[in-house]
N, C-alpha and C positions, 0 to 999 in steps of 0.2 A: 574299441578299435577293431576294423576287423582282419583276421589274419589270414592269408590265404591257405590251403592245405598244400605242404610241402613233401615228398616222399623222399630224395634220397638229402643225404646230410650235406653233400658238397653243395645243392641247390639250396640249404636252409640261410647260409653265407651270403650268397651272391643275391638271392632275393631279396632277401631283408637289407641291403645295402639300398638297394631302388627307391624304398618307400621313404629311408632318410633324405634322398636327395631330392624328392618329390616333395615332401614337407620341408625343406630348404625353403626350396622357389614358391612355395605357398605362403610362406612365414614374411617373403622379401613381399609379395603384393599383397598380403595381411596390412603390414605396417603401413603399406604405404596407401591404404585408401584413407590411412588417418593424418597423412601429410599436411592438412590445415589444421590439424587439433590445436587451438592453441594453448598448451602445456604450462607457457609459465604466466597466463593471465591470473591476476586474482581480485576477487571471486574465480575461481576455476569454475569452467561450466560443469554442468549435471550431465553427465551419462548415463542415462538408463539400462538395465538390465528386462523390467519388464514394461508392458503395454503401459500405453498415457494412457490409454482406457480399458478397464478390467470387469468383466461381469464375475461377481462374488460367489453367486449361488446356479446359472444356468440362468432356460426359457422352459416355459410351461408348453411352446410349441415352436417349431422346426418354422413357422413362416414368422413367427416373431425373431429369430435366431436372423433369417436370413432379411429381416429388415434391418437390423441392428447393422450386419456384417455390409450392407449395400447404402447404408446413412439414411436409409428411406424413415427420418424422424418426424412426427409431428409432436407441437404439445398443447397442453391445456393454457387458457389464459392464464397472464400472470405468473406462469414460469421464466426462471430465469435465462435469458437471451444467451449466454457465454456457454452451459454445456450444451444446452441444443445445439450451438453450431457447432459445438467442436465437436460432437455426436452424429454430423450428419456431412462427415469426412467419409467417403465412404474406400472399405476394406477389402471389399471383393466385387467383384462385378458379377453378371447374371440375369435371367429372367428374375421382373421383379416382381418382386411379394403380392401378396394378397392384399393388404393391409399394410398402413407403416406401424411403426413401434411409436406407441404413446407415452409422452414425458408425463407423468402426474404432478411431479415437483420437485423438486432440488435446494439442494442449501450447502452452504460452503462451510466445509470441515477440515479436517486433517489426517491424515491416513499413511501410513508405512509404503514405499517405492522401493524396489533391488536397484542398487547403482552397483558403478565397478569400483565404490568406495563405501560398501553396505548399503544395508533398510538404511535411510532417510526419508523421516517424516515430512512433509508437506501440504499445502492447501489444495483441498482438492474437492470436487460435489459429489455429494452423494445425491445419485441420480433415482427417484421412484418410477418407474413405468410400466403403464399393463402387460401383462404375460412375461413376466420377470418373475424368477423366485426371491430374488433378493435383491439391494442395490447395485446399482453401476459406478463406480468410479472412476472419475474423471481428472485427469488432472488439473489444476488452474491452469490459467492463460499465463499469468505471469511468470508460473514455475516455467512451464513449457519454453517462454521466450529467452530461459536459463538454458535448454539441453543443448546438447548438442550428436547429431548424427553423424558416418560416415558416410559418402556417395551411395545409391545403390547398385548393387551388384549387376551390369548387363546383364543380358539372357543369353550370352553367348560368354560370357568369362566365367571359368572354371575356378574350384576356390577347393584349399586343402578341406580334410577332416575336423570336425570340433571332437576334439578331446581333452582338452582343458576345461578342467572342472571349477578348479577357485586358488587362491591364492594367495597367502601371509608374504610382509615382507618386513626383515628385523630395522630394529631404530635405525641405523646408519643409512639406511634406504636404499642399500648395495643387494642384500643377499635375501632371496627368493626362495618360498616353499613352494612346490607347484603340485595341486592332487591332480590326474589327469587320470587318463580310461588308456589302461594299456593289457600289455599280455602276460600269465601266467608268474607268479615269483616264483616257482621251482624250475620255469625254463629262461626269463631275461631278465638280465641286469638292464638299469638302465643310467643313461646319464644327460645332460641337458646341453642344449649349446643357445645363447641368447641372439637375437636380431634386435638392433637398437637403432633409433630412430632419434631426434630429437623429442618428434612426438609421442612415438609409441612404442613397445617392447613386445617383442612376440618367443618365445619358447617354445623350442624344439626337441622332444624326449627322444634322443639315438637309445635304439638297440640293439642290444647284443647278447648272443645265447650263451648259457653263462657251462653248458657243458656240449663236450662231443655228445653228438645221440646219433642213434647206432643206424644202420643202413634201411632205411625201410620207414621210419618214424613219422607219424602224421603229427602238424601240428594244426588245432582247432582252432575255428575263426571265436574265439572268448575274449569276452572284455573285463579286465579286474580294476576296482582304483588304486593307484600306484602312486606313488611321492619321488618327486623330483629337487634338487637342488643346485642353484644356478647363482653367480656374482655377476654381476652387470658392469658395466667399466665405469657408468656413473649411475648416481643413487634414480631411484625411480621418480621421485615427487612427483608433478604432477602428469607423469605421462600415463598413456594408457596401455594397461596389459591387453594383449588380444591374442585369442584364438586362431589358429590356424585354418580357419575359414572367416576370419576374420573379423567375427565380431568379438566385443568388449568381454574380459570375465572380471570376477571379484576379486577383489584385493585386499585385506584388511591388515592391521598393522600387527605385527607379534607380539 
């Protein structure tokens, strides 16, 4: 988190009140870009935390990089049709490569994903291609038509701080550990206040400095991990925890 430099002690008050109520109204359009999550379908969809597609090891070269990042894929005969195409989704835009990125060959395996409910295994290709240090993985087609996304963000809507780190929540499915990035334990206490949603839950760390400091006192823009603890008015099941910039974090059971 970062903190502004503060110099006399009456302004350490009245600052820190701002950025509470700034992550309020971040926490309300947090939650609510998950307004369609459907929460109590089951099967519950798959959330992802990290990419459908992950290079393991890097590129051997910067135009193989930037074919991969622009879908510019070819492959060899007899590769399999399903991650070519989903490989040649492309990620960035740009003048284009030199050369596309060469599929050698793939086969369908099983490999570890972050969700906002842990690593979960699933089917996925391991991808071979020239000027790759090491595999690509992909994830299946059919996992994929499991995930489920939030709208994307305009380019013109502003979105709070991610400082939520991860998150246990005990059997009853009411009461919340939350690790989050916040400021010094010799200067704030801190406490939580929950934004609840049908669909999603978003948490908000208030602080407060936890002594008088004396006229003149600078405080540093440092970030530490810090523990939060919150009760929900109904248990969590299947909604989503989110960030205060609104994407998914982790949750795992206590």
């Amino acid at each position: 988190m970062n903190l502004p430099r503060y110099q006399e002690n009456e302004e350490v008050g009245a600052a820190l009140a701002k950025p509470a109520e700034r992550d309020r109204q971040a926490a309300l359009g947090a939650v609510g870009r998950f307004a369609a999550f459907p929460a109590l379908d089951d099967p519950r969809p798959v959330v992802l935390l990290d990419d459908a597609v992950h290079v393991e090891d890097g590129f051997v070269t910067g135009d193989a990089k930037m074919a991969f990042l622009q879908g510019v894929i070819e492959a060899v005969e007899g590769a399999p049709e399903e991650p070519v195409r989903l490989l040649r989704v492309a990620q960035l835009r740009g003048r284009p490569p030199r050369a596309p990125l060469l599929v050698r060959g793939a086969v369908l395996l099983e490999t570890a994903f972050g969700t906002d409910r842990g690593q979960q295994v699933f089917p996925a290709w391991r991808v071979e291609a020239a000027e790759v240090c090491g595999p690509i993985w992909v994830l299946a087609e059919e996992v994929l038509s499991r995930c489920w996304s939030p709208p994307a963000v305009a380019e013109d809507e502003t979105s709070g701080p991610h400082v939520l780190v991860r998150a246990s929540v005990d059997p009853s499915g009411r009461d919340l550990a939350v690790d989050f990035i916040g400021g010094s334990e010799s200067l704030f206490d801190y406490e939580a206040e929950a934004v609840e949603t049908p669909a999603a839950v978003a948490v908000v760390p208030q602080q407060r400095v936890r002594r008088a400091l004396p006229s003149g006192t600078r405080i540093t823009a440092e970030g530490h991990f810090r523990l939060v603890h919150v009760r929900l008015r109904e248990p969590l099941g299947g909604r989503v925890l989110v960030n205060l910039d609104g994407t998914p974090v982790e949750v795992a059971q206590a």
